[in-house]
Structures are given as C-alpha cells and as structure tokens.
N, C-alpha and C positions, 0 to 999 in steps of 0.2 A: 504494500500500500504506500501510494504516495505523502507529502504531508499535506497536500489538499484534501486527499480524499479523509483522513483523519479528521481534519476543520469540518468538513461538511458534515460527518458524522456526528462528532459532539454535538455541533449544531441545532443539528437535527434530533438530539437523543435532549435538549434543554423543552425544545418544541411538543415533545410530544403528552397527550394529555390520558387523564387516568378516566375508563367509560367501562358501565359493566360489558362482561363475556356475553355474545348473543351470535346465533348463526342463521342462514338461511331457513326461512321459513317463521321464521320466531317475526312477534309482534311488535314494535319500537315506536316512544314518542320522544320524536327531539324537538329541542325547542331552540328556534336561532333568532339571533339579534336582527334586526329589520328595523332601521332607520330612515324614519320620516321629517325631515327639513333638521327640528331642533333636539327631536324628542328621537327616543330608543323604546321596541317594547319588542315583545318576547311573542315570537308567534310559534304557535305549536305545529309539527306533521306528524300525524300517525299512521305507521299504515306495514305492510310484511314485508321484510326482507327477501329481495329476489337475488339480490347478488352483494359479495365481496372481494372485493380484488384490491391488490397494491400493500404494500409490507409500509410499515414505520408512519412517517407524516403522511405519503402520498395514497395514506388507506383512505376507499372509497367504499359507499354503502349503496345502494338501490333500492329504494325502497319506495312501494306502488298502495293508494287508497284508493276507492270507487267513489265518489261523490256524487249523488245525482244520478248513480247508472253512468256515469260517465270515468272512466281509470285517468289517473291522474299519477305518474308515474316521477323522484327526483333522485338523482345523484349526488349525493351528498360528499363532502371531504370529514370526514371523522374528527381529525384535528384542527379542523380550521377555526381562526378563533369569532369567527360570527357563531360558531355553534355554542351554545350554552351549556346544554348539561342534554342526555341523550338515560331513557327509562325503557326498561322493559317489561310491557303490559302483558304478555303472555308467551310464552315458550311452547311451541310445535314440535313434532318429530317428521321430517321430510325426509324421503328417501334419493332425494337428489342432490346436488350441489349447487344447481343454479335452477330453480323451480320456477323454470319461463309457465309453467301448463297453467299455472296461479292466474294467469294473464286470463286465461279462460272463464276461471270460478267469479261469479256472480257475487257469491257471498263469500266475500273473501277473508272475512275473520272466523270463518267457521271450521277451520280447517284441522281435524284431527290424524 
C-alpha cells in the first residue's frame, strides 16, 4: 500500500457511522435531513430493502415503499451525513440476495 492509499483509508474509517445490522428483505425507516431555505427537518422513508452493495463509506441501500399503489423506489448512501439515524421496523427471512420479485408484491410489508 501506498501512503495515499493509507490517508484515504483512515479517512474514510473517521467517516464512517454506527446503524443497526439489517439485510435484504428486512423493513427500514431512515430519517434524512431535508432543508428548506432557513429551516432543517427530519423526513422519514420507510419501506424493504431490495439491495446492498459497496463496502465502508461508499455503502448503498435500496430501499422500495408502495404509496398510493404506486412503488416509489430510493438509493440511499448509509453514511452520508444528511442521513440521521436509520431503525429497523421488522426483520424478514428472504431466500434471495437481491429480492427484485418484491417489485411484484402488492403488499409489500406483508412478506413472510
């Protein structure tokens, strides 16, 4: 290893934030900062993890709600610091790793 790549390491290991253990399929409400002109307030998403990918700061989460009958689907950065604090509403057992067929379900909090 270089001494850059050291630098960027540390860096990156000050960056990173502490969010419970959750996997695919499991139920998630994160709450991110969203600034309006003077003011800051805390808006909620909830909805099932369909995907994780990316190791350390550059971890990403996917995570899809139904609104209206209509899927509303966000990518999230885990550590990025607009996100607040991230909860886990219910915990699933999926036999897959990336449970795109979710996309499918209607009811999508129902999922045993």
């Amino acid at each position: 290893m270089t001494g850059m790549d050291e630098l960027i390491q540390s860096l990156e290991a000050q960056k990173l934030r502490e969010f419970p253990e959750f996997r695919p399929g499991d139920v998630i409400r994160f709450y991110e900062k969203i600034s309006e002109g003077a003011r800051e307030r805390l808006q909620p998403f909830e909805g099932v993890v369909l995907r994780l990918s990316g190791s350390g700061t550059r971890q990403m989460a996917t995570v899809r709600k139904v609104v209206a009958g209509i899927g509303v689907e966000r990518t999230v950065a885990l550590h990025s610091p607009k996100i607040e604090k991230i909860e886990v509403v219910k915990r699933n057992k999926v036999r897959r790793s990336r449970p795109f067929w979710l996309r499918r379900v209607a009811r999508i909090h129902k999922i045993e």
